[in-house]
N, C-alpha and C positions, 0 to 999 in steps of 0.2 A: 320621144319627148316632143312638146308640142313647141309652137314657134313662142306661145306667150309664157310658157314654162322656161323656155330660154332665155326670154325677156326680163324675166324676172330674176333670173341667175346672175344675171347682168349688172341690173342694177344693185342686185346686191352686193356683187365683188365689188365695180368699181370703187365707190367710195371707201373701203376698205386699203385699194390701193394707193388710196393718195394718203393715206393714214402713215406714210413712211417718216415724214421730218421729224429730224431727232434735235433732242436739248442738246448740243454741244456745249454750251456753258457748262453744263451737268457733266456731260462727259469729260471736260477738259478738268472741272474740280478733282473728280474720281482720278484722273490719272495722273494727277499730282500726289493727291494721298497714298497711291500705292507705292512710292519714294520711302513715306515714312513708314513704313511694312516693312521693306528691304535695312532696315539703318542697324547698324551694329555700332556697340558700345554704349556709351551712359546716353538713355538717351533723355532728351531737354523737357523741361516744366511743361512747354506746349506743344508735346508729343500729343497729337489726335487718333492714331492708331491705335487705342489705347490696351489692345488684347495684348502687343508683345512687351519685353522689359531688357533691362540693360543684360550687354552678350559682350564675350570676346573682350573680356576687360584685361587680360594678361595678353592681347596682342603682342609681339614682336618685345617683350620683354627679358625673352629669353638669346635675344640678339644684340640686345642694350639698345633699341629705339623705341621709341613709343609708337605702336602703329593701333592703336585704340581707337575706333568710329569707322567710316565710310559702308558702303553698303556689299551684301551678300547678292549675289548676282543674277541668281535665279530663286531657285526650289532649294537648293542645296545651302551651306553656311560655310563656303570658302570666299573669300575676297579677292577677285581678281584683278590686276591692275589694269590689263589691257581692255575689255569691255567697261572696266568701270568709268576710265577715263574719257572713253568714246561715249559713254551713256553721258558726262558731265559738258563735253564737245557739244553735242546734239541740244542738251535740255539749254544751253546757253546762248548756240544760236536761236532756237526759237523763240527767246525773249529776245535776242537783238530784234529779229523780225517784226514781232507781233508781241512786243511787252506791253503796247498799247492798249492792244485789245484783251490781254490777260489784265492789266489795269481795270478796266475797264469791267471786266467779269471778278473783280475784286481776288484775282489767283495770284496777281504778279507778287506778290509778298512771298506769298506758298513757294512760286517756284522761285524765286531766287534762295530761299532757304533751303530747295531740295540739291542747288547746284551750289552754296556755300558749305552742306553736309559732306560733299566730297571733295572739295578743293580743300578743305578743314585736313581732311586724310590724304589729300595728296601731298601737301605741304608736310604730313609727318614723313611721306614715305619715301620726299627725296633730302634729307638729311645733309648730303654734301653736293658740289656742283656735279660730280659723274658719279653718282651711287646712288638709286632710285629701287625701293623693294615693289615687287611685281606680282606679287603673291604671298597672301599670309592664310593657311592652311593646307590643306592637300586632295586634292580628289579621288584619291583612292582610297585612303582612308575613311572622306566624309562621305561617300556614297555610301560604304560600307553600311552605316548606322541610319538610322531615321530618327534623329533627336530636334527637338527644340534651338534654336540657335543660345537659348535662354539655361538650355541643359549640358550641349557636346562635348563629351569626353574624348572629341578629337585632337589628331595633331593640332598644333596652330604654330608649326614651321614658319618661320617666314625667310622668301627667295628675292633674291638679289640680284640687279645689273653694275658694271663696273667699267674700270676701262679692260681689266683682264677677261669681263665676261660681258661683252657692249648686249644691248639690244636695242637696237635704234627703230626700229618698230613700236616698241613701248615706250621708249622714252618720247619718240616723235609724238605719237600721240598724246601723250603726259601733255608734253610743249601746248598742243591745242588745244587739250584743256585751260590749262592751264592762264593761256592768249585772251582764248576766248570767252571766261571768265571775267576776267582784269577789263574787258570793255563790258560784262553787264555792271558791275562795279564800281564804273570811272567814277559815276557823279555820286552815288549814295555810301559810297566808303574808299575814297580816292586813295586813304593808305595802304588801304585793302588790295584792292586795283594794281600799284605799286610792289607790292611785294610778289603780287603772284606773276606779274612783268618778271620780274628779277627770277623766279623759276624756271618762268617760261625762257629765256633767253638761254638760261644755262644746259636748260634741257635741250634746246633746240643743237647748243653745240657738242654737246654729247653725243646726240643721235648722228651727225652730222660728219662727226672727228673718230668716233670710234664707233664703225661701222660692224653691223651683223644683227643675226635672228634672235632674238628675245627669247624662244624657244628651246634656239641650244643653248642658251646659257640656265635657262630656266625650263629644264627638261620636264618638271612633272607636270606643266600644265599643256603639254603636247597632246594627250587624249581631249583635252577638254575645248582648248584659246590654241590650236596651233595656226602660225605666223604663215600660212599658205601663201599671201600675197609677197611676201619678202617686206621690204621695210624700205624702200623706195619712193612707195605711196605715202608712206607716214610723213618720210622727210616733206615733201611739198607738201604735203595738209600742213604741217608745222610753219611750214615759211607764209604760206597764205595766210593762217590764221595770225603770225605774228606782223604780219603786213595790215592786216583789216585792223589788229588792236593797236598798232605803233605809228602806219603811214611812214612806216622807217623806210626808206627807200632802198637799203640794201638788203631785204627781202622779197620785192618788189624784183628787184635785180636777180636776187635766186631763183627764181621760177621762170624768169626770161631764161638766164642762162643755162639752166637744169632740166628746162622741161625738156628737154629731148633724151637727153643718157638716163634721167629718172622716171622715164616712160608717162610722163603728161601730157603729151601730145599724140602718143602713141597710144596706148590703148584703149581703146572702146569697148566700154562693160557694160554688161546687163543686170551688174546688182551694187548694192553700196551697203555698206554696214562693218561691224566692227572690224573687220580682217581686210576686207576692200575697199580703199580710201578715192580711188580714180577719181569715179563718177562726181563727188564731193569737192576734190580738187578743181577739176573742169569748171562744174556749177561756178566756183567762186573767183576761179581766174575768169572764165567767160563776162560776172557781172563786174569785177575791175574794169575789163574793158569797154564793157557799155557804158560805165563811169565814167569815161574818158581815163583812164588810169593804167593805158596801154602805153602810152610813149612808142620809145624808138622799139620796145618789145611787142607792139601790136602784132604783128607778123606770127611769131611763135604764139600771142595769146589767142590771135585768131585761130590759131590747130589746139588749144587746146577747146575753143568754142564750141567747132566744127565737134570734136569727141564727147563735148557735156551736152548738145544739140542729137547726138545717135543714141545716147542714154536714154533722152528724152522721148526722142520716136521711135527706139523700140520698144517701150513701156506702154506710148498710146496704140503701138499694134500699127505703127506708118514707117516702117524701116526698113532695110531688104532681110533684116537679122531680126525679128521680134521677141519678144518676149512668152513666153508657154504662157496660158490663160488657162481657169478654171472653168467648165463652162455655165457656171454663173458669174464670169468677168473677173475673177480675182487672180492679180498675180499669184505666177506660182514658178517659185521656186529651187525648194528642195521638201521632202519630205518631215523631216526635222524643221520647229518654229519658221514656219513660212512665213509667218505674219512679219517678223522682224526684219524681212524685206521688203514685205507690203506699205508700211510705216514710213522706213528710210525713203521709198524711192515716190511715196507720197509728200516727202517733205521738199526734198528737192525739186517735183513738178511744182508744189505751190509755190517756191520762193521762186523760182524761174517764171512760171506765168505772170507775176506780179512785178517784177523787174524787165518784163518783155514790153507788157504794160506800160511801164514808166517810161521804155526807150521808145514808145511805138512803132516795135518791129512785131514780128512772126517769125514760127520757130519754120523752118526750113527740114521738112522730111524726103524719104525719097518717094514719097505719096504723092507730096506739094505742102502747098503752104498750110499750117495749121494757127489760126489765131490762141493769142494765150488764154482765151477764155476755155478754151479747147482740154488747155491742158488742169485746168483747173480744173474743170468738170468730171476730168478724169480720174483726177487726186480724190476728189468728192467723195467719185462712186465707190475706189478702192475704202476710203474711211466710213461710209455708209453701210459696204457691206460687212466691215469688223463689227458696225452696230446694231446688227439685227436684218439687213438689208440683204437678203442669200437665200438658196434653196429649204436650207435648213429652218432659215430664219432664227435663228440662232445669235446674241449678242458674243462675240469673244472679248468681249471686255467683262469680266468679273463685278456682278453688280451692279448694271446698265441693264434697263430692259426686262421683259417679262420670262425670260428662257436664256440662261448663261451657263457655263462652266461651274460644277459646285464640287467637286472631286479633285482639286487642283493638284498638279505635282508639285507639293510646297511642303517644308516638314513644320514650319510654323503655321501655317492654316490649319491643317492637318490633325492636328495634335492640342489638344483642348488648352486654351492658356493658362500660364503659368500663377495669372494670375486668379484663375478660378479653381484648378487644381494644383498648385507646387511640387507633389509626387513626385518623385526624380522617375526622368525615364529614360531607360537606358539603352544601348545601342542598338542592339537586336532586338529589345521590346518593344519599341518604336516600331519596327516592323510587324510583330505578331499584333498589335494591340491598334496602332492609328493606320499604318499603308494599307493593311488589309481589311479593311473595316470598309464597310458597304454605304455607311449613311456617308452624307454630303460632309463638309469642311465646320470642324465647329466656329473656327474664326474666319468672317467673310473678307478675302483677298480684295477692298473695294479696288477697283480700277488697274487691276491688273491683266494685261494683252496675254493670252495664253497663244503658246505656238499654233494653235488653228489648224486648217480641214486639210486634206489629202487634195491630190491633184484632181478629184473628182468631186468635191463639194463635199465629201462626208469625213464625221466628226463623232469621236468615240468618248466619253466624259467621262474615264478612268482614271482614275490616281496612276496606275502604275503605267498607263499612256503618255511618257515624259513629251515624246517627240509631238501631240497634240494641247496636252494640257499643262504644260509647266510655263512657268511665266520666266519674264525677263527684263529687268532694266530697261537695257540696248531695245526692246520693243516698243516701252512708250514713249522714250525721250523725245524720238521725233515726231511722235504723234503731236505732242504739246503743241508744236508753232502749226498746225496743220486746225485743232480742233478749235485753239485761239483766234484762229485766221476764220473759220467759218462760224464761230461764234457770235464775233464780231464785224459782221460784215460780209460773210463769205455764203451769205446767203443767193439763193438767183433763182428765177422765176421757173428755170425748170426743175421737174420732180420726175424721177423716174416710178411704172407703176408696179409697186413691189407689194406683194401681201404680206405686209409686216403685222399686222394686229392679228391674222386668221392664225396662223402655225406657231405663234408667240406662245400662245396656250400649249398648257404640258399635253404631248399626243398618250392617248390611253391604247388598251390595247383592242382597236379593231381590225379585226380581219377584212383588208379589202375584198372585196369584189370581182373586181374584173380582174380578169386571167391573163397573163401574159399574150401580147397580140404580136404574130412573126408575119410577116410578109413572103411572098416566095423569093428563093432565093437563087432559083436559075438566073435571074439579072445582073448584070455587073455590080449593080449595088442592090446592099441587102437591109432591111432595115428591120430593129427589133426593139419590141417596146414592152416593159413589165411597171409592173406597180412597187417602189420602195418605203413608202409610209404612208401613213393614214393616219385620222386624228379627228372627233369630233367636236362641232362646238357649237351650238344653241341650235341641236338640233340637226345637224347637217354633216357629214363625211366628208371629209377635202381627200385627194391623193395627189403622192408626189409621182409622177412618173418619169419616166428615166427612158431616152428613145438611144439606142446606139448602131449609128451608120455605119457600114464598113464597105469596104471599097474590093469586090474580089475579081475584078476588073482582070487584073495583070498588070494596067497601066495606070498614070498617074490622072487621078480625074481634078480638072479644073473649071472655073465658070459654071460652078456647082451651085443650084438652085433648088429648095425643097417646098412644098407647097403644106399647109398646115392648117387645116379648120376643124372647125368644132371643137377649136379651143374658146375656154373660156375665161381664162387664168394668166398669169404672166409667164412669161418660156425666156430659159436661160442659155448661153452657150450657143447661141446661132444669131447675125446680125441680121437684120432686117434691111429685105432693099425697097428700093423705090417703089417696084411695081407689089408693094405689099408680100411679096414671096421670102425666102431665108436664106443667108449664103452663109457660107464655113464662116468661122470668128475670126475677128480681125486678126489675130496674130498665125493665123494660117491661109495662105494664099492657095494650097493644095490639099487634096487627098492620097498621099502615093498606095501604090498597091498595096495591098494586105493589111493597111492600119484604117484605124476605125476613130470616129469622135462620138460625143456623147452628149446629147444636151436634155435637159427638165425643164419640167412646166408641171406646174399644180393648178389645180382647179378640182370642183367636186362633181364632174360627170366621169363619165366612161372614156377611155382610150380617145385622145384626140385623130382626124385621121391627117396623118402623114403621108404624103406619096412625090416624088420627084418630078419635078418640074424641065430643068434640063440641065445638061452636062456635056463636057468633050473632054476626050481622051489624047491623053498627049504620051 
């Protein structure tokens, strides 16, 4: 290839890569409507969703309460109380945050009706001061069938906490919902506000006074919501949040006095979402403190600082404990809905960057100091990449973007609506007739986070791929204050260069080219690089290719540096240093013997050349 042949490959990528800034306004509407997708029971005049129709109208009748409305949790048409409540926690802080800027993108309406659709249900489902239902259907049964939520001839059991059967886990979390609610509410329905106070207080003494796992008392949802963390975490999320809605000071006082035997000072986590509350606790006892609103508890708020502060730098890859990265930079991890980790710990970096902000400090890693813009940016790229910003270039937001998830694990997308065809479909035929069915989703899931890609950037868009393609609540709640926040404001002069517009287009089926290129591998390090997809577009072949390092050393290699040209495309999974060369990703300091990393880069020539630059053996 000649030098002005390259020159001109050049210019045609680049501006292609600055093609990446997304509508966040857009995004933030979408992931508000996909709330009214999830909604069970009658649903309202200005239902916008309009493929599905009223479900679950004999809820908890057979119990003598009315547990009629709140939402279905994922894919499935069981109601669970503990995710439900934490998806109603989340979507409530990020109107405290950033209702401004959802005002502002004309959504704060939207969301506050998507967090008064479940407080509506949680107020049915705690009925007496210690008696809170936690569950109305069954997961073994409703996996069984593939129906409509508009059709299920399933159970709709509904399970119960008590003082003979406590779960303070669920109820703790109920409390926070519940809290933090009653402050989006203070001023636009103060009676409103007021009643779910009076929930929230009772629940908090529930969880509090009648101590235990929500799981044994409420066994069937063990395969599904089991209480791994215990219910510790819960209680302090409850006292915090009942402190941020009250300023009561004797919850103020429980978190002084409690963070140490309920482990808020104590442990330092790597994730936060419905079952791990830590990180979350931290975050909010940390910004009490920056408040001034530490008092004679300063001391203990400062440990719990110090632990919402390690959450935070291992997430940016600056901690002695990091975070696993994908190596296209997305947190990772578990295999099962990763994204709804990505989310949560995106929410937290942004309300903390913005309150670091206000205090004019820095977060304190064991890297050094990191400004809060830092962290923001970080938050960014994780929300960036759920929008199309990735190897695959792939939107996992449903409906966003030129290339999404259309196969979704949902039995209401799935399944042609009720209101286009009525046809009863029945439990087993649901599976022969709509899971098995090859074409895309006939009703589109708008603005739904699907669980997303493997620890390695790939993404399979299979219906019966739960663990990639099923959506969930607990996934966009916290997107809201994160996409509101960069809507509004959260805009900033850098852009990362991602070819968003090239790989957007559906890939056809071409046969690449270049052949798999290995390097020899008598050398401590061996390096091997193949071609994983192709795709053409006005004329031109792009490939993705996939390089994987592996270390056969015997010892652990450190101060590891790769040399790389004759790229012409953006390359994921390797940090760039100074002297223009590539070190391990940030959440990896080493390479031990025997294990390998992986990083991609696309562009439309031939095998980039790779080769090592320097390394020691330790």
């Amino acid at each position: 290839m000649t030098m002005g042949a390259i020159l001109l490959m050049l210019i045609a990528i680049v501006p292609l890569a600055f093609a990446g800034r997304h509508d966040y306004g857009q995004a933030l509407s979408k992931s508000i409507l996909f709330f009214e997708a999830q909604r069970s029971g009658y649903l309202p005049h200005n239902q916008r969703v309009n493929w599905r129709g009223n479900s679950g109208l004999l809820d908890g009748k057979a119990s003598g309460v009315d547990l009629v409305g709140g939402y279905y949790d994922a894919g499935d048409n069981v109601k669970f109380g503990l995710p439900m409540a934490f998806t109603v926690t989340m979507m409530s802080w990020s109107i405290l945050e950033y209702g401004s800027q959802m005002a502002s993108s004309g959504e704060l309406g939207h969301a506050m009706d998507a967090v008064r659709w479940g407080t509506d249900y949680l107020i049915k489902a705690h009925p007496q001061p210690h008696v809170l239902y936690g569950e109305v259907g069954d997961g073994n049964t409703d996996h069984y069938c593939w129906q409509r939520p508009e059709d299920m001839t399933t159970s709709r059991s509904a399970y119960r906490i008590d003082e003979n059967n406590p779960g303070s886990d669920l109820a703790g979390e109920t409390a926070a919902a519940m809290a933090a609610a009653s402050a989006v509410f203070h001023r636009s329905d103060p009676a409103y506000a007021r009643e779910l106070l009076t929930h929230a207080h009772q629940l908090f003494d529930f969880a509090d006074k009648y101590r235990g796992k929500y799981d044994s008392s409420i066994s069937v949802a063990q395969k599904y919501y089991r209480s791994v963390s215990g219910y510790a975490d819960e209680i302090l999320w409850a006292a915090a949040w009942l402190y941020k809605a009250t300023n009561e000071q004797y919850y103020l006082n429980y978190l002084g006095e409690n963070g140490d035997n309920l482990g808020g000072t104590g442990w330092a986590m790597t994730e936060f979402g419905w079952d791990v509350k830590y990180a979350g606790v931290q975050t909010l006892v940390a910004m009490f403190l920056m408040g001034g609103k530490g008092g004679s508890h300063s001391p203990v708020f400062g440990k719990y600082q110090e632990k919402a502060e390690m959450f935070m730098c291992s997430c940016m890859g600056k901690s002695n404990h990091n975070v696993q990265r994908t190596p296209g930079g997305l947190i990772f991890r578990q295999r099962w809905n990763n994204l709804q980790f990505v989310t949560s710990a995106s929410f937290l970096l942004t309300v903390y960057s913005d309150h670091l902000t206000a205090a004019r400090k820095d977060l304190q890693c064991a890297s050094g100091s990191v400004a809060p813009s830092e962290l923001f940016e970080f938050a960014k790229s994780q929300v960036d990449y759920i929008l199309g910003d990735n190897p695959r270039a792939t939107s996992y937001m449903v409906g966003y973007g030129n290339r999404f998830p259309e196969h979704t694990h949902h039995r209401g997308s799935s399944i042609v609506s009720v209101k286009v065809d009525p046809s009863f479909v029945t439990c087993r035929g649901g599976y022969a007739t709509w899971f098995s069915r090859k074409a895309s989703d006939p009703n589109l899931l708008t603005g739904a986070i699907v669980g997303g890609p493997d620890a390695y950037d790939n993404f399979a868009d299979e219906r019966d791929n739960y663990e990639q393609t099923e959506p969930a609540t607990y996934n966009n709640a916290p997107l809201l204050g994160v996409l509101a926040r960069l809507s509004g404001g959260g805009h900033s002069n850098h852009n990362q260069l991602l070819p968003v517009e090239v790989p957007l287009h559906k890939p056809i089926n071409v046969q690449p080219k270049p052949t798999p290129k290995a390097y020899p591998s008598s050398a401590p390090i061996e390096i091997n690089q193949k071609t994983t997809n192709s795709w053409e577009l006005n004329g031109r072949t792009y490939y993705r290719y996939s390089v994987v390092v592996s270390n056969n050393s015997g010892k652990t290699i450190k101060n590891f540096n790769l040399n790389v040209s004759k790229l012409y495309g953006p390359l994921w999974g390797l940090t760039k240093t100074a002297g223009g060369s590539y070190g391990l990703p940030r959440w990896a300091s080493s390479l031990p013997a025997g294990k390998s990393i992986e990083f991609v880069y696309i562009h439309s020539a031939s095998f980039a050349d790779v080769s090592i630059s320097s390394y020691t053996l330790a």
